[in-house]
Backbone atoms as SQL, in Angstrom:
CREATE TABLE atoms (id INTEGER PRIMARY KEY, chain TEXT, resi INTEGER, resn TEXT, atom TEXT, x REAL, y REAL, z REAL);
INSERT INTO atoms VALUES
  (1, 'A', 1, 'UNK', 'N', 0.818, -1.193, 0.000),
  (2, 'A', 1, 'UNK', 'CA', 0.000, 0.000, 0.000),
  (3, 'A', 1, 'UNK', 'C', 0.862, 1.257, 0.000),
  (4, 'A', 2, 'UNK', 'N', 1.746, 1.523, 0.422),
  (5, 'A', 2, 'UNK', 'CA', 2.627, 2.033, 0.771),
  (6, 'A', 2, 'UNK', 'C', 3.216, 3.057, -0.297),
  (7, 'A', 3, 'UNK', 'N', 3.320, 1.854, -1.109),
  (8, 'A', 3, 'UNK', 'CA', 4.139, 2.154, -2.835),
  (9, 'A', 3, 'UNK', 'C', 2.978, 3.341, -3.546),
  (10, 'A', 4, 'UNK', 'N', 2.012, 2.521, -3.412),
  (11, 'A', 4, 'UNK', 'CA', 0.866, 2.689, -4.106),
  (12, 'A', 4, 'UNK', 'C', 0.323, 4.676, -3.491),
  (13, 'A', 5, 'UNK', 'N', 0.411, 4.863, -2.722),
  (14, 'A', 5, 'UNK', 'CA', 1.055, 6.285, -2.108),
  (15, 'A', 5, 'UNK', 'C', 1.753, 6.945, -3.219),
  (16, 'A', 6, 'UNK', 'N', 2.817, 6.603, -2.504),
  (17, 'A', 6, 'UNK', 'CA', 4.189, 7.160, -3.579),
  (18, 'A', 6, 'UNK', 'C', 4.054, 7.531, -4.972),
  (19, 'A', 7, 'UNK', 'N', 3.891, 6.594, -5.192),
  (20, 'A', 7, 'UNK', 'CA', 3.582, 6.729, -6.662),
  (21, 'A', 7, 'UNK', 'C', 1.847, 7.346, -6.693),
  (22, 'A', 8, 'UNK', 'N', 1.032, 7.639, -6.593),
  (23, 'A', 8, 'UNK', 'CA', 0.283, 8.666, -6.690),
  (24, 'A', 8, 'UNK', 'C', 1.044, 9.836, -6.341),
  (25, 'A', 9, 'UNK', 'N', 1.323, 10.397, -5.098),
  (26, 'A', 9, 'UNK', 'CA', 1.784, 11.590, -4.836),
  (27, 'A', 9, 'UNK', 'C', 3.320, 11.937, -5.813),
  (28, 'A', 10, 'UNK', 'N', 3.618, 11.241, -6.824),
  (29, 'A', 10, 'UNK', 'CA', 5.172, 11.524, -7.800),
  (30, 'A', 10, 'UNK', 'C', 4.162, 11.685, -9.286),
  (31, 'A', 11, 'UNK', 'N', 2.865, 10.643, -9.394),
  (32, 'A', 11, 'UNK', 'CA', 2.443, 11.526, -10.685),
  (33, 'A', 11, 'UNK', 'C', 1.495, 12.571, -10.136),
  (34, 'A', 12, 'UNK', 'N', 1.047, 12.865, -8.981),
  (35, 'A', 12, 'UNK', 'CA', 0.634, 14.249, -8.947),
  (36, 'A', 12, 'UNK', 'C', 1.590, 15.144, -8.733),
  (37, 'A', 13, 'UNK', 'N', 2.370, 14.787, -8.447),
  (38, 'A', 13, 'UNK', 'CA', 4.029, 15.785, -8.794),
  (39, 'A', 13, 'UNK', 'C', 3.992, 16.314, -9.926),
  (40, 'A', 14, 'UNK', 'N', 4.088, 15.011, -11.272),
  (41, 'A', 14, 'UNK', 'CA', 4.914, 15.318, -12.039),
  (42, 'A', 14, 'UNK', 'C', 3.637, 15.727, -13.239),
  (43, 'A', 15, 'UNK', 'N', 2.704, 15.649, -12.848),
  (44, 'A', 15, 'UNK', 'CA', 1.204, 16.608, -13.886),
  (45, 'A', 15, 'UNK', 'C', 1.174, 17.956, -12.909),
  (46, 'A', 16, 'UNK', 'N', 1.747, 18.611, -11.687),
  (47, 'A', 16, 'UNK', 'CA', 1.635, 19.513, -11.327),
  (48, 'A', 16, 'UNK', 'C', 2.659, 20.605, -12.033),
  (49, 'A', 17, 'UNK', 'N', 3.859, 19.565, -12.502),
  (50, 'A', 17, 'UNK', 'CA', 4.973, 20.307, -13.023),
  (51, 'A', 17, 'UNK', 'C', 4.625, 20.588, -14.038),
  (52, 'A', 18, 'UNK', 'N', 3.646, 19.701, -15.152),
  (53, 'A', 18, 'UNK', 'CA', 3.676, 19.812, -16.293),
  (54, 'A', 18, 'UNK', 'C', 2.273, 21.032, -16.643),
  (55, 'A', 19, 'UNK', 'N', 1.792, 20.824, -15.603),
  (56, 'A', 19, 'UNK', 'CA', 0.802, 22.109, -15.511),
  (57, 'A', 19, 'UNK', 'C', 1.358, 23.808, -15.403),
  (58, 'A', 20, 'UNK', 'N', 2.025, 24.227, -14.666),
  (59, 'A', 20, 'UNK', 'CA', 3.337, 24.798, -14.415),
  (60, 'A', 20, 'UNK', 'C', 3.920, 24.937, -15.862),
  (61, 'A', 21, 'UNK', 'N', 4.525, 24.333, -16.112),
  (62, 'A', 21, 'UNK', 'CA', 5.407, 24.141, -17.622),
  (63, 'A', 21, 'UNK', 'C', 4.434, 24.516, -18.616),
  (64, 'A', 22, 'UNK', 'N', 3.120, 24.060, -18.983),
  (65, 'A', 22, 'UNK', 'CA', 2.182, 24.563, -19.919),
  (66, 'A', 22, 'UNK', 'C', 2.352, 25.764, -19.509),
  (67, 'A', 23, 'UNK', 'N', 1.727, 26.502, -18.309),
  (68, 'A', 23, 'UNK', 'CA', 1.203, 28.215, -18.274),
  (69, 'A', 23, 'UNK', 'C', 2.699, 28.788, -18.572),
  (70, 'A', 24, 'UNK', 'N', 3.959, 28.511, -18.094),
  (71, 'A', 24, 'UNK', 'CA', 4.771, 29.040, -18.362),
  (72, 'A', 24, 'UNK', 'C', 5.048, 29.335, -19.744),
  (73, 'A', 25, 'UNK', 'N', 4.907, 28.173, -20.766),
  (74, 'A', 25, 'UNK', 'CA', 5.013, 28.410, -22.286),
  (75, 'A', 25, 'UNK', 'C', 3.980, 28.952, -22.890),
  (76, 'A', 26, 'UNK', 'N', 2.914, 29.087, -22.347),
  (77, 'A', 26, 'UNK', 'CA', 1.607, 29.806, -22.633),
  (78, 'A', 26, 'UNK', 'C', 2.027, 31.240, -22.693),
  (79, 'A', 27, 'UNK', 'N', 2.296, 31.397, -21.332),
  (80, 'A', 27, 'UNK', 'CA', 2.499, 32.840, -21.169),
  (81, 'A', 27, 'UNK', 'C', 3.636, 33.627, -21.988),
  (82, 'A', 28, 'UNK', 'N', 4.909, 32.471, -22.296),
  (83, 'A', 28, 'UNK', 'CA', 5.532, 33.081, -23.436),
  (84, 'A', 28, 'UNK', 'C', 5.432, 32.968, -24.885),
  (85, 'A', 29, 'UNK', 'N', 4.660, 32.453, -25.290),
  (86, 'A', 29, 'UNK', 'CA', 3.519, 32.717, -26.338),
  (87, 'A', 29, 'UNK', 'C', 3.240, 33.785, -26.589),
  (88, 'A', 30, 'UNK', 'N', 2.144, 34.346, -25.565),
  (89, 'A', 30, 'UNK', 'CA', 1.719, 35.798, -25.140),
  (90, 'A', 30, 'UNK', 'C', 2.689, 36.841, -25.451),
  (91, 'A', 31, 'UNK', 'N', 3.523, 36.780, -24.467),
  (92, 'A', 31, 'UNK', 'CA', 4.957, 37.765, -24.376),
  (93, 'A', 31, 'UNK', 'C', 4.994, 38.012, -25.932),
  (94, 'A', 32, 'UNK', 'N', 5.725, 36.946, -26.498),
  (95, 'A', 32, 'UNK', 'CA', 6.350, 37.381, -27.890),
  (96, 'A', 32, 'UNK', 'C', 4.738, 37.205, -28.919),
  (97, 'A', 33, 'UNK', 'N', 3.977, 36.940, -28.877),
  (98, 'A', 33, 'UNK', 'CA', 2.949, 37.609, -29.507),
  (99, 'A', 33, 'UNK', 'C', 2.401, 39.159, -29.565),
  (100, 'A', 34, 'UNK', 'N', 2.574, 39.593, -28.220),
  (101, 'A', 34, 'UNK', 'CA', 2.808, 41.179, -28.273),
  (102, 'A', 34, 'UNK', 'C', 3.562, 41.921, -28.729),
  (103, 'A', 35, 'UNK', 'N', 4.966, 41.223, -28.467),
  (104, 'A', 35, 'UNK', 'CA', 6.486, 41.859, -29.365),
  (105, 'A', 35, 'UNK', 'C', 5.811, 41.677, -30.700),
  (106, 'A', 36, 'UNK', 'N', 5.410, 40.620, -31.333),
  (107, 'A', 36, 'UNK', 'CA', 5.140, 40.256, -32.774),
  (108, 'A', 36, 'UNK', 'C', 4.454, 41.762, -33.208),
  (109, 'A', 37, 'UNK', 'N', 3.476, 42.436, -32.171),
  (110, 'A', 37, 'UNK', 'CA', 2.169, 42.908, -32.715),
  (111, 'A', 37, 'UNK', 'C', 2.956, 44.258, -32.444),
  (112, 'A', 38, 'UNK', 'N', 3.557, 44.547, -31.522),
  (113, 'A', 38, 'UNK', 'CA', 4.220, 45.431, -31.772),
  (114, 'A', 38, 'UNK', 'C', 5.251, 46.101, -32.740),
  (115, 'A', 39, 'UNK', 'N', 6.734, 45.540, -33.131),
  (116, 'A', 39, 'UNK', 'CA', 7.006, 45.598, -33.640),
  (117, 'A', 39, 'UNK', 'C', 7.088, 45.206, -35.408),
  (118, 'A', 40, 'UNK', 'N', 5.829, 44.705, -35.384),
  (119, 'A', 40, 'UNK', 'CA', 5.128, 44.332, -36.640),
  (120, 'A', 40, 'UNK', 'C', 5.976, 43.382, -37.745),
  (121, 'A', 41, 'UNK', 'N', 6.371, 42.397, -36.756),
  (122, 'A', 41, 'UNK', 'CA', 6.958, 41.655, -37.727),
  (123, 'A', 41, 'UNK', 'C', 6.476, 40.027, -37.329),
  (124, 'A', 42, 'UNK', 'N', 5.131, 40.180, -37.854),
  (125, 'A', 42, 'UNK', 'CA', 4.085, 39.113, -38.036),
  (126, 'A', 42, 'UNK', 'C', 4.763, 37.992, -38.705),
  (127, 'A', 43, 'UNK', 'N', 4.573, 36.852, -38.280),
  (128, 'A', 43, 'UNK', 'CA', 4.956, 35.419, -38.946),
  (129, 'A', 43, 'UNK', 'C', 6.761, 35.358, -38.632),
  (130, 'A', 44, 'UNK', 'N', 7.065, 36.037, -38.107),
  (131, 'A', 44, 'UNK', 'CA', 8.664, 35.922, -37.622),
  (132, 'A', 44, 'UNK', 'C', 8.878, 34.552, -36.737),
  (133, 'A', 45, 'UNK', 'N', 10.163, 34.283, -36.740),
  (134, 'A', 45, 'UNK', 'CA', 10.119, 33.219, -35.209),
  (135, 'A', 45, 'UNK', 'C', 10.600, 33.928, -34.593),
  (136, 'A', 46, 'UNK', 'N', 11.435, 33.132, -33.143),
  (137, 'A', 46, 'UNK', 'CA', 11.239, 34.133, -31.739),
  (138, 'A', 46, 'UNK', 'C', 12.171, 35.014, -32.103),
  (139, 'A', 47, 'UNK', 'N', 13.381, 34.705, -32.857),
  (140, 'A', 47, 'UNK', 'CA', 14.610, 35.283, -32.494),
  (141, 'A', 47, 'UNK', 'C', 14.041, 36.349, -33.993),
  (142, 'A', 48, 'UNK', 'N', 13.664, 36.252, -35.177),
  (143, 'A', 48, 'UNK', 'CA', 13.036, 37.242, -35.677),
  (144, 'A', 48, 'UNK', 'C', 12.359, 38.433, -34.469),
  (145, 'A', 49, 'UNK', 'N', 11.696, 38.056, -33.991),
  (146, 'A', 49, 'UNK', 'CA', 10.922, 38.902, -33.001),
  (147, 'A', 49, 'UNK', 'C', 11.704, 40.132, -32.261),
  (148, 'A', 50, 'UNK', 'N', 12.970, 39.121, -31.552),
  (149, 'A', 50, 'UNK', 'CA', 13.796, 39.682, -30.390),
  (150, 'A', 50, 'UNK', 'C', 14.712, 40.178, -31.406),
  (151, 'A', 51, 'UNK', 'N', 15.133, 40.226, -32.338),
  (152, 'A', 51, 'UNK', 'CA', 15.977, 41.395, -33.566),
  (153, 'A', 51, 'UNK', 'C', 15.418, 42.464, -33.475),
  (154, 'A', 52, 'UNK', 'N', 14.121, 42.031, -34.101),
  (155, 'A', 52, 'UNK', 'CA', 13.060, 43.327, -34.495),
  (156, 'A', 52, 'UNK', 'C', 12.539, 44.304, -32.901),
  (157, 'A', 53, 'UNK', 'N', 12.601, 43.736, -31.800),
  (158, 'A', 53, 'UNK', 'CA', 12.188, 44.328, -30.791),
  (159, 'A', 53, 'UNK', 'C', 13.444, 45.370, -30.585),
  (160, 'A', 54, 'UNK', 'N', 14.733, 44.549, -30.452),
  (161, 'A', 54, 'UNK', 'CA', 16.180, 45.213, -30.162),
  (162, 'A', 54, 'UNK', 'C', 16.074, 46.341, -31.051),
  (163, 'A', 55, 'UNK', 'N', 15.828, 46.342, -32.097),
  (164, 'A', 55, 'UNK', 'CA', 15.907, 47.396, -33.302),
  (165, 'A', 55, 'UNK', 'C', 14.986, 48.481, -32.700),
  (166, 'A', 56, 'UNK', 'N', 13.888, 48.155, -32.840),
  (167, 'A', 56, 'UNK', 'CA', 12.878, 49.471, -32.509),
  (168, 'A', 56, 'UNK', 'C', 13.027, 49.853, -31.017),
  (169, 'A', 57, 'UNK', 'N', 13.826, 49.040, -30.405),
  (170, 'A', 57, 'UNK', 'CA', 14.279, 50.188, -28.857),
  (171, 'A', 57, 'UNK', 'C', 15.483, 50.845, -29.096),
  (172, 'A', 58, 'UNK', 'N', 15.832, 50.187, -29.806),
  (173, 'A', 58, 'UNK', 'CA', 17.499, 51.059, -30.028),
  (174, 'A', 58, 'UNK', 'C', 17.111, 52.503, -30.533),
  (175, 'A', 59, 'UNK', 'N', 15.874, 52.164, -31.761),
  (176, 'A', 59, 'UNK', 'CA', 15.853, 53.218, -32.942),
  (177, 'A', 59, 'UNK', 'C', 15.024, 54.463, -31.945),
  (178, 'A', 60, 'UNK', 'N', 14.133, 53.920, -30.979),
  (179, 'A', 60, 'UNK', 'CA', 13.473, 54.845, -30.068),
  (180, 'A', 60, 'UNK', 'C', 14.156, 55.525, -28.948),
  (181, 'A', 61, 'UNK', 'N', 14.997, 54.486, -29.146),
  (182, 'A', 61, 'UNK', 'CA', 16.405, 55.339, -27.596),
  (183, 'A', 61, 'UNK', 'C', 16.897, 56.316, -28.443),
  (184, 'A', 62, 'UNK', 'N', 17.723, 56.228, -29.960),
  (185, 'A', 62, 'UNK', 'CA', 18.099, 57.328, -30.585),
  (186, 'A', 62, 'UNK', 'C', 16.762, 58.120, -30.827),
  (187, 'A', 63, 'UNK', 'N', 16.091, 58.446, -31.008),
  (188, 'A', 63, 'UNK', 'CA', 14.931, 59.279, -31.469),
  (189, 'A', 63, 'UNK', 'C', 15.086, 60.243, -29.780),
  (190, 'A', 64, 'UNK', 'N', 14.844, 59.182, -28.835),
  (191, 'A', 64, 'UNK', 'CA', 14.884, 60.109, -27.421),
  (192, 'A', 64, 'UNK', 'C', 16.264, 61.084, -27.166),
  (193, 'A', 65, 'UNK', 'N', 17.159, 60.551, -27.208),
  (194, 'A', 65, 'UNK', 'CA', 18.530, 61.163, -27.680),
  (195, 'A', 65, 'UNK', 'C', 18.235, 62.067, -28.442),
  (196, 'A', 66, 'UNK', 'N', 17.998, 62.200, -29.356),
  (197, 'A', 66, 'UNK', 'CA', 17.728, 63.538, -30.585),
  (198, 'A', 66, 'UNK', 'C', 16.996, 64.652, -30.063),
  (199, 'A', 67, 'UNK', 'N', 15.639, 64.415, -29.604),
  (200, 'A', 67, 'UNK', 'CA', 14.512, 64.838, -28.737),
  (201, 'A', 67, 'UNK', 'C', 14.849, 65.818, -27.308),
  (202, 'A', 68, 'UNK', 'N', 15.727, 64.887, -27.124),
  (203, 'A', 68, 'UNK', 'CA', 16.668, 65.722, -25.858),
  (204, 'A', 68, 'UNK', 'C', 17.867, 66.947, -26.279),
  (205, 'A', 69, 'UNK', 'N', 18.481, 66.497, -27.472),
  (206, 'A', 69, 'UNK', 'CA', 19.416, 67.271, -27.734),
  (207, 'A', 69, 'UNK', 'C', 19.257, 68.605, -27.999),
  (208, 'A', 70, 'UNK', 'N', 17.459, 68.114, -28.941),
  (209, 'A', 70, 'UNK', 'CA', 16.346, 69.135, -29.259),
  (210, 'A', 70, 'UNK', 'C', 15.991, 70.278, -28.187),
  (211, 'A', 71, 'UNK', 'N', 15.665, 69.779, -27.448),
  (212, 'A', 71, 'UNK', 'CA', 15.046, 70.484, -26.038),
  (213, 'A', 71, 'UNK', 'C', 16.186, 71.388, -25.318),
  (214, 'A', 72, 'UNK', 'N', 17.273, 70.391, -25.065),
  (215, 'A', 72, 'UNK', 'CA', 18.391, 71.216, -24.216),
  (216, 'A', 72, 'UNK', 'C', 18.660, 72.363, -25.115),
  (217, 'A', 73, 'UNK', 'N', 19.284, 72.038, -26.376),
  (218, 'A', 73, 'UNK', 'CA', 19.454, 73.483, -27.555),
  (219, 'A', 73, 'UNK', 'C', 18.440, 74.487, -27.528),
  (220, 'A', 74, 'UNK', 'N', 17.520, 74.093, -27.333),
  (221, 'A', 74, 'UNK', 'CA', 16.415, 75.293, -27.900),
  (222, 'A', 74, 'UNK', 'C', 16.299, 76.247, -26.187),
  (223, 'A', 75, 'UNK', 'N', 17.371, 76.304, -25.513),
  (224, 'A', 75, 'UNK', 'CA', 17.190, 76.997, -24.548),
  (225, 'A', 75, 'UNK', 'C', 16.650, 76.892, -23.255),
  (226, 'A', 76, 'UNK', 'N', 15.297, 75.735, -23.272),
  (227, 'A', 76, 'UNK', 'CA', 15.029, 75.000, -22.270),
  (228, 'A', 76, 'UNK', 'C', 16.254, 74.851, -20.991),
  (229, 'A', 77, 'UNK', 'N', 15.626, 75.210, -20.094),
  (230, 'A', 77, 'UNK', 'CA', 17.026, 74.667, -18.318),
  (231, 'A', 77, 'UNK', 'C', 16.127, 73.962, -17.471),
  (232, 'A', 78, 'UNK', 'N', 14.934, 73.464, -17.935),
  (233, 'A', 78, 'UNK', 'CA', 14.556, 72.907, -17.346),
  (234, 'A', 78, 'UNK', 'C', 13.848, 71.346, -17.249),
  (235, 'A', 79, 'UNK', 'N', 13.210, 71.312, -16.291),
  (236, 'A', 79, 'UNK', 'CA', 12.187, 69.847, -15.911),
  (237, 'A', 79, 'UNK', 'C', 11.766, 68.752, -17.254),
  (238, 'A', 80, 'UNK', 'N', 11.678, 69.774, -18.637),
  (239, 'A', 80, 'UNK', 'CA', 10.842, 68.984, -19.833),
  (240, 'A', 80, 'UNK', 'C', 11.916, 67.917, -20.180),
  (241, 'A', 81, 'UNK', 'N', 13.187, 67.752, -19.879),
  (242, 'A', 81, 'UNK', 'CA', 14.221, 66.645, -20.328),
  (243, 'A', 81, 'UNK', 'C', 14.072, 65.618, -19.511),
  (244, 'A', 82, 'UNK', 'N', 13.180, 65.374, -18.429),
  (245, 'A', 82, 'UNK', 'CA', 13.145, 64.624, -17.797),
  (246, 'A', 82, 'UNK', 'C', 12.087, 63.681, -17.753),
  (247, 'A', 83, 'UNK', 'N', 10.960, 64.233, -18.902),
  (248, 'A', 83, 'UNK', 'CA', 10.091, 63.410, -18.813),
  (249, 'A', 83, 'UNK', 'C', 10.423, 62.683, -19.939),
  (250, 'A', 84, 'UNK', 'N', 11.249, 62.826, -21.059),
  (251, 'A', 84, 'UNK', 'CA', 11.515, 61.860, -22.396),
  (252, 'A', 84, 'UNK', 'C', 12.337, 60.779, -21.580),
  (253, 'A', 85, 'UNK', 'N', 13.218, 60.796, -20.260),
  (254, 'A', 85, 'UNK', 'CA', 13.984, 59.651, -19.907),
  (255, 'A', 85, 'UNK', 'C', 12.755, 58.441, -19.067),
  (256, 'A', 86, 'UNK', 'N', 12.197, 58.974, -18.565),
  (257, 'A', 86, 'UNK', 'CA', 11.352, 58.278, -17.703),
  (258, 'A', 86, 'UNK', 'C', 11.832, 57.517, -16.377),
  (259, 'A', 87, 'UNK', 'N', 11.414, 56.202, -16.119),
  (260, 'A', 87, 'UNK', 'CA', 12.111, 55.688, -15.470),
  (261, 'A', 87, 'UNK', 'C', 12.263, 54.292, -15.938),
  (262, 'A', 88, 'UNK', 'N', 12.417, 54.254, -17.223),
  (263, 'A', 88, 'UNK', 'CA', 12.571, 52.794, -17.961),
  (264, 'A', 88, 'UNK', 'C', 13.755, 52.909, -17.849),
  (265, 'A', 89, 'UNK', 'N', 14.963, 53.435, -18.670),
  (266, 'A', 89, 'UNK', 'CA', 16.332, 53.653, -18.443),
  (267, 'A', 89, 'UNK', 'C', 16.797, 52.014, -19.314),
  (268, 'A', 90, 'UNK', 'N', 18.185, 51.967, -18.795),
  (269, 'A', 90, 'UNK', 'CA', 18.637, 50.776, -19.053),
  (270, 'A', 90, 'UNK', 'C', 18.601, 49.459, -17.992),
  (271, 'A', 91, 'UNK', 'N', 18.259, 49.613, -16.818),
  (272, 'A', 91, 'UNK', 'CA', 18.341, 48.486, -15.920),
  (273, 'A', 91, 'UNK', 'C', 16.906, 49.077, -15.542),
  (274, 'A', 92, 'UNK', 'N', 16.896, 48.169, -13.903),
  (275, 'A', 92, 'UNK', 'CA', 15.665, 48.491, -13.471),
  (276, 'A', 92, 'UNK', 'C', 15.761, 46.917, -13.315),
  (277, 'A', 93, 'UNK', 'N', 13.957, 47.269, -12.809),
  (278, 'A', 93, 'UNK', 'CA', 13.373, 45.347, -12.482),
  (279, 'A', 93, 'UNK', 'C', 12.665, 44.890, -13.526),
  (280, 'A', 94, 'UNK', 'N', 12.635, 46.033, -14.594),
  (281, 'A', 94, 'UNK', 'CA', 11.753, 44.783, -15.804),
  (282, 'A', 94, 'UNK', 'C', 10.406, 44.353, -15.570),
  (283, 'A', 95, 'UNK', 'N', 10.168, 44.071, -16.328),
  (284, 'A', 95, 'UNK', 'CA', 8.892, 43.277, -16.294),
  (285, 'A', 95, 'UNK', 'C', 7.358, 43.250, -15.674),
  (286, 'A', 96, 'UNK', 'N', 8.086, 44.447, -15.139),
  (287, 'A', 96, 'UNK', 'CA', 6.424, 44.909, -14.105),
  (288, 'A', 96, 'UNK', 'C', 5.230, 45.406, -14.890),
  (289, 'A', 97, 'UNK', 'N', 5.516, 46.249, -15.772),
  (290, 'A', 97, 'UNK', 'CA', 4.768, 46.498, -16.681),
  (291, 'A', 97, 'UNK', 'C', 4.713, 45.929, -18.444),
  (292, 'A', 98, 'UNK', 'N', 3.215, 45.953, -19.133),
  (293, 'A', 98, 'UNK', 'CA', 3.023, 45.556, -20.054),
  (294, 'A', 98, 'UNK', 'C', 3.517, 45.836, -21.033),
  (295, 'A', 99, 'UNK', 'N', 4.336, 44.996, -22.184),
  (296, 'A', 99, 'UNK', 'CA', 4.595, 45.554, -23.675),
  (297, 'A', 99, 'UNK', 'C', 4.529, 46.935, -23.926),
  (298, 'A', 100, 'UNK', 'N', 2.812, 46.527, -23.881),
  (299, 'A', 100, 'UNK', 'CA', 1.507, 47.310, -24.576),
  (300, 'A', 100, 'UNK', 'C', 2.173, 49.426, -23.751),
  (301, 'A', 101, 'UNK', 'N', 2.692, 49.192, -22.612),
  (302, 'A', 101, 'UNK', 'CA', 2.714, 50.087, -21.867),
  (303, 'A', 101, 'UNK', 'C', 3.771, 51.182, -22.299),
  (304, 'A', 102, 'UNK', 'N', 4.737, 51.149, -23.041),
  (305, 'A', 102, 'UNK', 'CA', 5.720, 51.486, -23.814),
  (306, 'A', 102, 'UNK', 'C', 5.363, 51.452, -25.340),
  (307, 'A', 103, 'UNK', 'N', 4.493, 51.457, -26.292),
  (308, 'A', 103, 'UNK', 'CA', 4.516, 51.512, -27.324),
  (309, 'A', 103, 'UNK', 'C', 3.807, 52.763, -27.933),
  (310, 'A', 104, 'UNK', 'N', 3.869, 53.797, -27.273),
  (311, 'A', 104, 'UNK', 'CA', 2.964, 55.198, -27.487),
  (312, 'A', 104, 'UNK', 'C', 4.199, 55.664, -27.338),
  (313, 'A', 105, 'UNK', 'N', 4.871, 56.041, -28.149),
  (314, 'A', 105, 'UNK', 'CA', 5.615, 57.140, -28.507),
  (315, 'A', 105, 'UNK', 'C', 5.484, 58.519, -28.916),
  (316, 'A', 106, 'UNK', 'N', 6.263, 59.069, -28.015),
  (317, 'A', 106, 'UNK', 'CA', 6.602, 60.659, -28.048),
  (318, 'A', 106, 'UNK', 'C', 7.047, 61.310, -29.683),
  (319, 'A', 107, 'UNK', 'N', 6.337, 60.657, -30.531),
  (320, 'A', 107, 'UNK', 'CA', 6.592, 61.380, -32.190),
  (321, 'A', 107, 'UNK', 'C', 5.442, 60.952, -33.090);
C-alpha cells in the first residue's frame, strides 16, 4: 500500500509540473505575440521577433537622444528633459509592466 502512495503523490508531482510548464510556455507565447504585434513583424520566429524588438528600442532610444538634444538646444534649463527619460532607463526590475505600456511614442 505504501508504494501505491508514492507513486500517486510523484504523478501528482509530475502533472503539477507539467501544468506549471504549460502556463509558463503559454504565457511566453503571449509575451512574444505582443512583441510580434508590436514591432510588426508578423509570422517571424522568436529570435526574428527579439531582432526586431532590439531594433525598434534602439531606434526609439536614438529618437529620445535627438529629442533631448532638441530640447536642451532650444534653450530650455529645465524639468521637460526629464520626462523623455522616464524611469525605464537601461536596468531596473523589468517586467512589471506591459509591452503594450511602452509603445505610445513621443513622435
Amino acid at each position: 500500500e505504501g508504494q501505491g502512495t508514492t507513486e500517486e503523490r510523484q504523478a501528482a508531482r509530475k502533472e503539477h509540473h507539467r501544468h506549471i510548464e504549460r502556463r509558463r510556455r503559454d504565457r511566453m507565447s503571449k509575451l512574444y505575440e505582443d512583441l510580434r504585434t508590436i514591432t510588426g513583424c508578423e509570422g517571424s520566429d522568436k529570435n526574428g521577433v527579439l531582432e526586431s524588438s532590439i531594433a525598434l528600442i534602439q531606434e526609439l532610444r536614438n529618437q529620445n537622444e535627438h529629442l533631448n538634444g532638441m530640447v536642451g538646444s532650444s534653450g530650455n534649463t529645465g524639468s521637460g528633459t526629464s520626462s523623455f527619460g522616464g524611469s525605464g532607463g537601461s536596468g531596473g526590475s523589468g517586467g512589471s509592466t506591459s509591452p503594450r505600456d511602452t509603445s505610445a511614442a513621443p513622435f
